[in-house]
N, C-alpha and C positions, 0 to 999 in steps of 0.2 A: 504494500500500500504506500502511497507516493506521501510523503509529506506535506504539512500546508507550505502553503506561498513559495510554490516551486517557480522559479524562473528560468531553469534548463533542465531538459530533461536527456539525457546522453546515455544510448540502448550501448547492450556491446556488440550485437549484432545485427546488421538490418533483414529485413527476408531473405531478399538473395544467398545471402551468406548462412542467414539461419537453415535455407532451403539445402545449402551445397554442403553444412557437416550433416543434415540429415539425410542428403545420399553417400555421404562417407560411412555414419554409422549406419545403415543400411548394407553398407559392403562389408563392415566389420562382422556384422551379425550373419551374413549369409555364411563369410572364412570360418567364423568362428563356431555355428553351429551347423552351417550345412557339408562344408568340403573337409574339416579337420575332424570329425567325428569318423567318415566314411574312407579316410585314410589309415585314421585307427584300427578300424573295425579290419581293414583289408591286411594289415603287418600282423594281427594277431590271428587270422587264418593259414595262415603261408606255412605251406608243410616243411616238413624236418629243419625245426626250428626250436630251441632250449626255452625251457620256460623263463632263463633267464634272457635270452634274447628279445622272447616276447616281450616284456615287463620294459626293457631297453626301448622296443622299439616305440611302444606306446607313451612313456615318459617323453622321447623325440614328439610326435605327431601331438602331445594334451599339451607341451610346453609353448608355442604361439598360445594357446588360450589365454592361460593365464596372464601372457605377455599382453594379449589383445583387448586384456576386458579393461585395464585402467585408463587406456586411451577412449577407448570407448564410453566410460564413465563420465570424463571430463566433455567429450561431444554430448554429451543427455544433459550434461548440466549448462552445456553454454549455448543448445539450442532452446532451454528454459530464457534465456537472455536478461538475467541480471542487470537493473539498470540503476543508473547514478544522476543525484538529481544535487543542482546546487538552486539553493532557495536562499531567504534573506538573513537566516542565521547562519550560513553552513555549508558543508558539501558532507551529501552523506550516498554510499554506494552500496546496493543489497550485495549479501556477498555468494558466490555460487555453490559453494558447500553447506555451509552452513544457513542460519534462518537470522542470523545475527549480522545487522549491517556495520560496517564501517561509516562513522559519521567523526568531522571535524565541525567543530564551531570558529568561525572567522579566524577567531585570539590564538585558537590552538594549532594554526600553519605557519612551521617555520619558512618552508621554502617552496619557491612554485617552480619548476624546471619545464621546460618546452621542446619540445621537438618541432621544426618547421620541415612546412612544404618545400617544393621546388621551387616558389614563386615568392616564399616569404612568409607564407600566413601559418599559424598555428596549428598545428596536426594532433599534436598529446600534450597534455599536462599531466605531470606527476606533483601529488600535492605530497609534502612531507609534515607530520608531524611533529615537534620538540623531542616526542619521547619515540621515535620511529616508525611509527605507524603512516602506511601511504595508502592513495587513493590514485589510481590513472584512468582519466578521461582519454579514450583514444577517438577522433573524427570519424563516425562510421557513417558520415552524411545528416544533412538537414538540420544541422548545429550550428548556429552562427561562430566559432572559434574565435571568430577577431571580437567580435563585440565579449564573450568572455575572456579572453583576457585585458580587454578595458576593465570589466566588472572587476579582478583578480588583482588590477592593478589599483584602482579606487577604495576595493575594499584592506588590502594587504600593506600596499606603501610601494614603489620601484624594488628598495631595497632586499625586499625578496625573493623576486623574480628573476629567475637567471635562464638567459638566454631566446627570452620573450621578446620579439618587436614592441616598441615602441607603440603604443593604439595613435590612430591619427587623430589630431586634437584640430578642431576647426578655429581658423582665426576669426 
């Protein structure tokens, strides 16, 4: 549930993108429960063969699973699309594990760091905490970026912003 007096609301992933790891994990799930099972099942019929070779060969063929399933976990949680919203107190971002969001109040950002575009304009902020705690805003579209880090800069002071343009100030 979105906070009051939200003034940005910043997805981690737009559809497209939500669309493209849900044909990923789609593919994970066919490796993982369609073709690795039936590979199994074919090593452990294969005549004159040690029941130690068996147990070998099916630890090879279960091993992708296990390997497969925490990627796959992390795609279920970021097509759910955790999002991060900065309002008039704060920047607070639901988090994807857990149900516990990460939230800053204004006072409590040491540092705001930037990544730009090719053209200049703001692509990520990484907000830091005093006591280390961060938050990354990254541009997945439909976000105005230059007008928040005006906000970033009005609300914070220059002096914490590193590597941020300058917002353009009308004369």
């Amino acid at each position: 549930m979105p906070p009051s007096h939200v003034l940005y609301e910043v997805p981690t992933a737009t559809w497209p993108i939500r669309l493209i790891m849900g044909g990923v994990c789609l593919l994970f799930v066919v490796a993982i429960y369609g073709w690795l099972p039936r590979i199994a099942l074919r090593m452990l019929k294969l005549p004159r063969t040690s029941v130690a070779q068996k147990i070998v060969n099916a630890t090879i063929a279960v091993a992708p699973l296990a390997i497969g399933l925490g990627p796959l976990f992390v795609l279920i949680a970021l097509i759910e699309n955790p999002m991060a919203y900065v309002t008039d107190a704060g920047v607070m971002k639901e988090n994807v594990f857990s149900q516990t969001p990460v939230s800053f109040t204004w006072g409590e950002i040491a540092r705001v760091t930037c990544r730009l575009a090719g053209n200049g304009d703001p692509r990520w902020f990484t907000l830091v905490a005093a006591d280390g705690r961060r938050i990354d805003l990254g541009s997945t579209g439909g976000v105005d970026f230059g007008s928040m880090n005006e906000l970033f800069e009005n609300q914070l002071g220059r002096e914490v912003m590193h590597g941020c343009p300058r917002p353009f100030k009308s004369r």
